[in-house]
C-alpha positions, -999 to 999 in steps of 0.1 A, spaced: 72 -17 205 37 -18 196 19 13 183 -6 16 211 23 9 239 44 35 225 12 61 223 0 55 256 38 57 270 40 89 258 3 103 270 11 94 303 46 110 300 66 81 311 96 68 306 103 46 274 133 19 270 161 25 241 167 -13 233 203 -19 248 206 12 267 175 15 294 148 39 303 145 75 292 125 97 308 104 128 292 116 164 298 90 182 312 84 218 302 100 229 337 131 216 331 129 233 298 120 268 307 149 261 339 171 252 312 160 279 284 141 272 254 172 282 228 196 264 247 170 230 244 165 235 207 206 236 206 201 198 225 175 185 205 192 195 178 227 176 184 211 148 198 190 140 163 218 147 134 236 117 114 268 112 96 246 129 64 249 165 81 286 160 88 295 143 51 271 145 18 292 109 10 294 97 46 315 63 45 290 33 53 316 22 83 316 58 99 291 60 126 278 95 138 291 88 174 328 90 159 319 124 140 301 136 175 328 125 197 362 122 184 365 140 149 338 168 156 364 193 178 361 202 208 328 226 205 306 200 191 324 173 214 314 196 246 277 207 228 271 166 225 276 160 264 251 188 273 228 176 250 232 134 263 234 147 303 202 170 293 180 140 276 195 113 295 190 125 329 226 120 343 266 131 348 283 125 311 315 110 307 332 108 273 351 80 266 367 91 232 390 54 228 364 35 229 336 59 209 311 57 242 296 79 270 290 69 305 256 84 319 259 80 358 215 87 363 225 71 404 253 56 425 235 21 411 227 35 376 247 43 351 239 33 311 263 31 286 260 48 253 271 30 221 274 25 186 254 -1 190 226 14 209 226 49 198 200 54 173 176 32 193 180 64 220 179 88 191 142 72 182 131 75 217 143 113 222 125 119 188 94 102 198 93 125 234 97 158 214 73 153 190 97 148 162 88 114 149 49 112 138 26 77 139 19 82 104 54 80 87 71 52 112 60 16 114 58 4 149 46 -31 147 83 -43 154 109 -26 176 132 1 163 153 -19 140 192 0 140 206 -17 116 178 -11 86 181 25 91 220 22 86 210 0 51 188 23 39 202 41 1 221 72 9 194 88 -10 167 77 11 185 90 41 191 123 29 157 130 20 148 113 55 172 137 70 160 165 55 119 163 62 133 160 97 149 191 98 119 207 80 97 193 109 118 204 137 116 240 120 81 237 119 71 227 155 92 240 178 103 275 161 132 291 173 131 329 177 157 341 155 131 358 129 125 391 143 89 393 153 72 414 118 88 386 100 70 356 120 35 373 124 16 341 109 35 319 130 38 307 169 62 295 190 66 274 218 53 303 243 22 304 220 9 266 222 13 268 260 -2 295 264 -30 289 245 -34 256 262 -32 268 294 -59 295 289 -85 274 267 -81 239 284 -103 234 315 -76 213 333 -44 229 327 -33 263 333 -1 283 339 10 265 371 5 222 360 14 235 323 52 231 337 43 191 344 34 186 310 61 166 283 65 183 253 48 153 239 15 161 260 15 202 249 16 191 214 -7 168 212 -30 188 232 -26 215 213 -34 189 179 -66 183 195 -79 216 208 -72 222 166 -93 195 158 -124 202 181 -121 240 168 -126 227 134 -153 203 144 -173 234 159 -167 254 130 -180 228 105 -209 223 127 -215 259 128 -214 259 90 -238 229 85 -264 249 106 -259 279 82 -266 259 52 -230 253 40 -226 223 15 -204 197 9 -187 201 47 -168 168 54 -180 163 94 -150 146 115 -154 139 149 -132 155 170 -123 121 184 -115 108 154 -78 98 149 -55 121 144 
């Protein structure tokens, strides 16, 4: 998918197609709060491990469907359902013989989740919760599977890692008591710092919004905020202030 397909995709908050698996449609921040935050994060957080957090030395014919469904146990097995019936829209069934889930979204639709298809849904479910960023992926080609299961095993640790270190980053959970997190803010803080300093969304349409759209919305207002403040510097004499547009890309 091309960069500018997949960008506008996800501004509009629709759904985007996992290459041999079908449509996947955005969570919106309703479903979210319905659901509860902690118990998302526990989701998100399933549905974007490899074989490298199960095994430092993970065999190159082990796929991290078989870890998920059949050698995991039964807590991780029951966690990875939730997490596919959550992002997937639809009733889960396990089919451990075969190492694939049914996701029955209608009497008429139901995809099929496979080894061959898994990562491509993985990428999508990334890209909707603000996981994956423009600047590090390559989108001029579709999602390529099998070069991310080539790559060195260094290169996917270290890929695995800066994941993790993102996820921590942008959507905090709240297990730091509240003296140790001062600096920071959480989920509850971008919207509702959103919803009181945007002109279009407030408390109410906020719960419309993809977690996609608060992000990015909250990127920009960041952005303008700094243009204004560099502009307010220029007019007091400051020097050497590097003037981006608040347009600009980001």
């Amino acid at each position: 998918m091309k960069e500018i397909d997949l960008k506008l995709k996800l501004f509009a908050g629709r759904a985007i197609n996992a290459e041999g698996y079908g449509d996947i449609e955005p969570l919106t921040v309703r479903e979210i709060v319905d659901l509860g935050y902690s118990e998302y994060m526990k989701c998100l957080n399933i549905m974007t491990l490899t074989k490298q957090d199960f095994l430092d030395d993970a065999p190159e014919e082990l796929h991290v469907l078989e870890l998920l469904m059949i050698y995991g146990g039964q807590e991780i097995e029951s966690a990875f359902e939730e997490a596919l019936a959550l992002f997937l829209h639809g009733e889960v069934i396990i089919d451990k013989d075969e190492c694939r889930a049914f996701v029955k979204k209608s009497e008429d639709d139901i995809g099929v989740v496979t080894k061959d298809n898994y990562h491509e849904i993985q990428e999508v479910i990334k890209w909707q919760n603000y996981i994956n960023s423009f600047e590090e992926k390559n989108l001029e080609s579709n999602f390529d599977p099998v070069d991310e299961e080539t790559r060195k095993l260094k290169e996917q640790m270290d890929a695995v890692a800066k994941r993790r270190d993102e996820l921590k980053k942008k959507q905090k959970q709240n297990s730091i008591s509240d003296e140790d997190e001062e600096g920071d803010i959480d989920f509850f803080d971008i919207l509702s710092a959103i919803s009181s300093k945007s002109y279009s969304v407030n408390e109410l349409n906020a719960l419309d919004l993809t977690v996609y759209q608060v992000y990015r919305k909250f990127k920009r207002m960041e952005i303008i905020d700094q243009y204004d403040i560099s502009i307010k510097s220029i007019l007091a004499g400051a020097k050497d202030v590097k003037l981006k547009h608040w347009s600009s890309k980001s």
